[in-house]
N, C-alpha and C positions, 0 to 999 in steps of 0.2 A: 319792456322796461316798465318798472311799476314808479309812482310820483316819488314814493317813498326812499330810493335810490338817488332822487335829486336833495329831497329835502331833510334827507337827518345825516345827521344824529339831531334826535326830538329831546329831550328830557323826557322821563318816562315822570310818572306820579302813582300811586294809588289813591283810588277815588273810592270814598267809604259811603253807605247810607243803610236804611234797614226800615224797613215794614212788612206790616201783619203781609204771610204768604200763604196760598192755600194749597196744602199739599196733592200729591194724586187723591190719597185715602178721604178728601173732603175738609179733614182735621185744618184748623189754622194756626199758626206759628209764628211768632215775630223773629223774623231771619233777618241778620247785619249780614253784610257782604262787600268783598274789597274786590276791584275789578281795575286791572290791569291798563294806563290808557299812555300813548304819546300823543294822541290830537288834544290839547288846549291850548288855550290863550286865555292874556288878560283882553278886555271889548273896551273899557271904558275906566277914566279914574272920576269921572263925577257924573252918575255915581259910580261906585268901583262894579264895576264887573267882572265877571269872568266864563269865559265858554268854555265846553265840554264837549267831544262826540262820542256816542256809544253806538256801537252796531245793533243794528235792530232785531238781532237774534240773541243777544247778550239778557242774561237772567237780572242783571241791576239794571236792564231798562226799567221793567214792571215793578220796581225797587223806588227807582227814583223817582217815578212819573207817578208813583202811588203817595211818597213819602213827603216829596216836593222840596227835597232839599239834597244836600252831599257836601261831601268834606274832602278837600281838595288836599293831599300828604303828600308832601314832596320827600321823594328817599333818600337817604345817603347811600354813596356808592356799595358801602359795607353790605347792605342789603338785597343783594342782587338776589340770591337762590330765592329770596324770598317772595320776591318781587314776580321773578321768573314763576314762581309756584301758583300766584295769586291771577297771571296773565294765563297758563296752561289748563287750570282747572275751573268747571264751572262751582259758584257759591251756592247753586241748586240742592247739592247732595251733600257737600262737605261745608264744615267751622274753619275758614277761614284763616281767620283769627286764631281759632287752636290747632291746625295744621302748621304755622310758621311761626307757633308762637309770637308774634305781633302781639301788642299791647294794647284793651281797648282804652280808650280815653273818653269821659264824656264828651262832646261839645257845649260849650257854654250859652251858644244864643239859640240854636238848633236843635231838635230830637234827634239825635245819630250819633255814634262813635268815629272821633278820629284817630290814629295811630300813634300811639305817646313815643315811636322812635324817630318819628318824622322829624325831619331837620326845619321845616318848616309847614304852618298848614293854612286854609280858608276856610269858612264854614261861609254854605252859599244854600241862597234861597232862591227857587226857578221865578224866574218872572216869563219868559217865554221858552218856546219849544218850537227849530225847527226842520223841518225834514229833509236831509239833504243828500238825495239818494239812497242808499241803503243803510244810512246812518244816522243819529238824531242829536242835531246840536242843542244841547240843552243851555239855556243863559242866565246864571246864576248870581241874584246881587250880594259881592260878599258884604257879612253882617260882621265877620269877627274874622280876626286874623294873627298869627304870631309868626316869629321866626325861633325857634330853639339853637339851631346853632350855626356855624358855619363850614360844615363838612361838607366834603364835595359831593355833587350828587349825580344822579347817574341818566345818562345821555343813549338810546337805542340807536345802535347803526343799521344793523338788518340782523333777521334771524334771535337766534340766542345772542348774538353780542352785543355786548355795550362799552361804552367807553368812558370818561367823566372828564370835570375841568380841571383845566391846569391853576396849582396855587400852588 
């Protein structure tokens, strides 16, 4: 039995950031990249926080621990293939963002793209980083934040399924 059988349906997110990357060939790149999570939480409302975990084999680690920031996209349900695409594929090889057609958005307090379908989002700055097994919780003070609207959004049970809220 894995934890994740007790404890979802999680809200999934897409978690956005971007900085310079250095390719194999040496060449450097400014790569955005959207990476697929259901471990977060809010940490704290004064100040506002918010945690993140990414596996430490994930290509937006070296993303975010480089960039010092990310933007926190909560999906609407509507968005699942897309979600699903952003979670199956790494943002090493492929444009993300132009694979699901997703929307960049500037961030307004932060250097990084958030997702303009987002039903709601955070823009967070790392204050600490920490190691928690094979994972890396990152703790983010959010700077800015909006909700756009009130569509339901989408909840992982296990596998490819999801499910959402009732309204």
């Amino acid at each position: 039995m894995r934890i994740s059988e007790i404890a979802n349906p999680r809200q999934t997110v897409l978690i956005t950031t971007g900085h310079d990357h250095k390719k194999p060939s040496g060449r450097i790149e400014q790569k955005d990249n959207i990476i697929t999570i259901d471990w977060h939480t809010p940490l704290s409302f004064e100040p506002m926080l918010y945690g993140i975990v990414i596996g430490k084999n994930r290509f937006s680690l070296e993303l975010i621990r480089r960039s010092g920031v990310f933007a926190v996209n909560f999906m609407p349900y509507s968005k699942e293939k897309e979600v699903l695409y952003c979670g199956r594929n790494s943002g090493q090889f492929k444009d993300k963002f132009k694979e699901t057609g997703l929307t960049k958005e500037e961030c307004r307090t932060i250097d990084c793209y958030r997702i303009k379908e987002s039903s709601a989002y955070l823009e967070c700055e790392i204050i600490n980083e920490i190691e928690t097994g094979d994972h890396i919780m990152f703790i983010g003070k959010v700077v800015n934040f909006k909700k756009n609207s009130d569509t339901k959004r989408l909840f992982h049970t296990h596998g490819d399924d999801f499910t959402t809220t009732l309204k």
